[in-house]
C-alpha positions as CSV (number, residue, x, y, z in Angstrom):
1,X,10.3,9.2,19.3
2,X,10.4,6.5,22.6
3,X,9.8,3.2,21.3
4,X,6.4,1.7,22.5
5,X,6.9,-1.5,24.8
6,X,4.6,-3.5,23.4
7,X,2.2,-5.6,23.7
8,X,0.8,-2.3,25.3
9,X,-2.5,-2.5,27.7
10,X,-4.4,0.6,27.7
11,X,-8.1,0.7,29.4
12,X,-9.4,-2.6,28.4
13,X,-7.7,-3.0,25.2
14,X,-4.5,-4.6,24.0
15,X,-2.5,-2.9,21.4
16,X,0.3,-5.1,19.2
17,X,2.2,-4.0,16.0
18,X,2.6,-7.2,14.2
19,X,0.0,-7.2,12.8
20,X,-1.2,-3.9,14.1
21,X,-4.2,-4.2,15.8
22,X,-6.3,-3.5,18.9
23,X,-8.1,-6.5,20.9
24,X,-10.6,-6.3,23.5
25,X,-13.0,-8.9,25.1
26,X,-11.6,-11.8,22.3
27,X,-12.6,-9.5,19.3
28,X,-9.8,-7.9,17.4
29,X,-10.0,-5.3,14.9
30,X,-7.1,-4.7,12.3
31,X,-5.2,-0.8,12.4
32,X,-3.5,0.7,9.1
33,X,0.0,1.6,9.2
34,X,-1.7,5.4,9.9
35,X,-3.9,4.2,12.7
36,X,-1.5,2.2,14.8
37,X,1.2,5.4,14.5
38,X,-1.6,7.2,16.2
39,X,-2.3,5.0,18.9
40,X,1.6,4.5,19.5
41,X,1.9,8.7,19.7
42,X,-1.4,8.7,22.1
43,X,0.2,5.9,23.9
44,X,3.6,7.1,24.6
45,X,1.5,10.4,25.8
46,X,-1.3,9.0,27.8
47,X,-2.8,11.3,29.7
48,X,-1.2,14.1,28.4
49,X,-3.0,16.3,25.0
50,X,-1.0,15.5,22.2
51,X,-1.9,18.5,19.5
52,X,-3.0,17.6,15.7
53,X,0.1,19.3,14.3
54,X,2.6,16.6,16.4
55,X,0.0,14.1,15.6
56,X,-0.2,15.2,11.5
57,X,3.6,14.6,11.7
58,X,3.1,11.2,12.8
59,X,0.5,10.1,10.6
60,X,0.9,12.3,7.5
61,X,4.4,13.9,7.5
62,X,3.9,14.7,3.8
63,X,0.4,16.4,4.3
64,X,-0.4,20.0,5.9
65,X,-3.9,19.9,6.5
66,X,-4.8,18.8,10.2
67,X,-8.0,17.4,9.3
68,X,-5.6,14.2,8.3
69,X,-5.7,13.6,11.5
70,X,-9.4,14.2,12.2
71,X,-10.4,11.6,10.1
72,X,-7.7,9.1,11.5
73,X,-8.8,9.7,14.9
74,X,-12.7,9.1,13.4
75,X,-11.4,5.6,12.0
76,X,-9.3,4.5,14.8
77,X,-12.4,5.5,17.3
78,X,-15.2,2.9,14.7
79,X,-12.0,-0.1,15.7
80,X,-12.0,0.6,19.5
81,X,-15.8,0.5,19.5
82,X,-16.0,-2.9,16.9
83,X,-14.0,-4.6,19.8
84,X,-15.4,-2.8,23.2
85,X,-17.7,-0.5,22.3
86,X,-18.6,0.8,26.0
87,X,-15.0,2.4,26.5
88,X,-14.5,3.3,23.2
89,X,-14.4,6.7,24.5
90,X,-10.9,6.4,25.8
91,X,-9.8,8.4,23.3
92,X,-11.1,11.9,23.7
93,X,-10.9,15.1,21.9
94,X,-9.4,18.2,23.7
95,X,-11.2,20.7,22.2
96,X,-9.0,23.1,19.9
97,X,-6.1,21.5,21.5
98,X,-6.0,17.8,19.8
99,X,-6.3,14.2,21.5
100,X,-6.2,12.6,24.4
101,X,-6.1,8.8,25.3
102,X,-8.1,9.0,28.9
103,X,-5.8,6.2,30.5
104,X,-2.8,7.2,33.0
105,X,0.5,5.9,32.6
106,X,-0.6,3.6,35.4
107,X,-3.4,1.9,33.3
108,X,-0.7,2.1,30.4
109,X,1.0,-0.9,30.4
110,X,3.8,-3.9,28.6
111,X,2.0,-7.5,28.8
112,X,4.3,-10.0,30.3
């Protein structure tokens, strides 16, 4: 996998690794290890469905059922909307398909 510039903008949030978390509007929520491999496969694929079974592989490689990664994605979406609830819906669901973070490559960006 790519490595993730990072500090990474995406929509109004700011992810880091160390410690993983996300950040929006001056409130900060904290990510487990699961959560922040997540975002980082969402972020490297922004825009672009990214299926449960890549995402399972990412989050759970010992694990086989997908639903893994249903409740990861329910977790990870409570954090984005304890910091900026109003976009928390970045992160979508592609029905049948898996997940989608909603912000192009062009609103998916390195802080300087």
């Amino acid at each position: 996998m790519a490595l993730l510039p990072i500090p990474v903008r995406f929509g109004p949030y700011c992810y880091q690794d160390k410690p993983p978390q996300v950040e929006a509007g001056g409130k900060t929520s904290a990510l487990t290890p699961s959560e922040a491999r997540l975002l980082e496969v969402l972020l490297l694929r922004a825009g672009q469905v990214v299926g449960r079974a890549e995402l399972l592989s990412a989050v759970a490689p010992l694990q086989s059922d997908e639903r893994a990664v249903d409740r990861a994605v329910c977790r990870l979406r409570r954090k984005l909307s304890a910091v900026d609830e109003p976009h928390a819906n970045i992160l979508r669901t592609a029905r049948r398909r898996g997940y989608i973070i909603h912000a192009g490559r062009s609103e998916t960006r390195t802080m300087r």
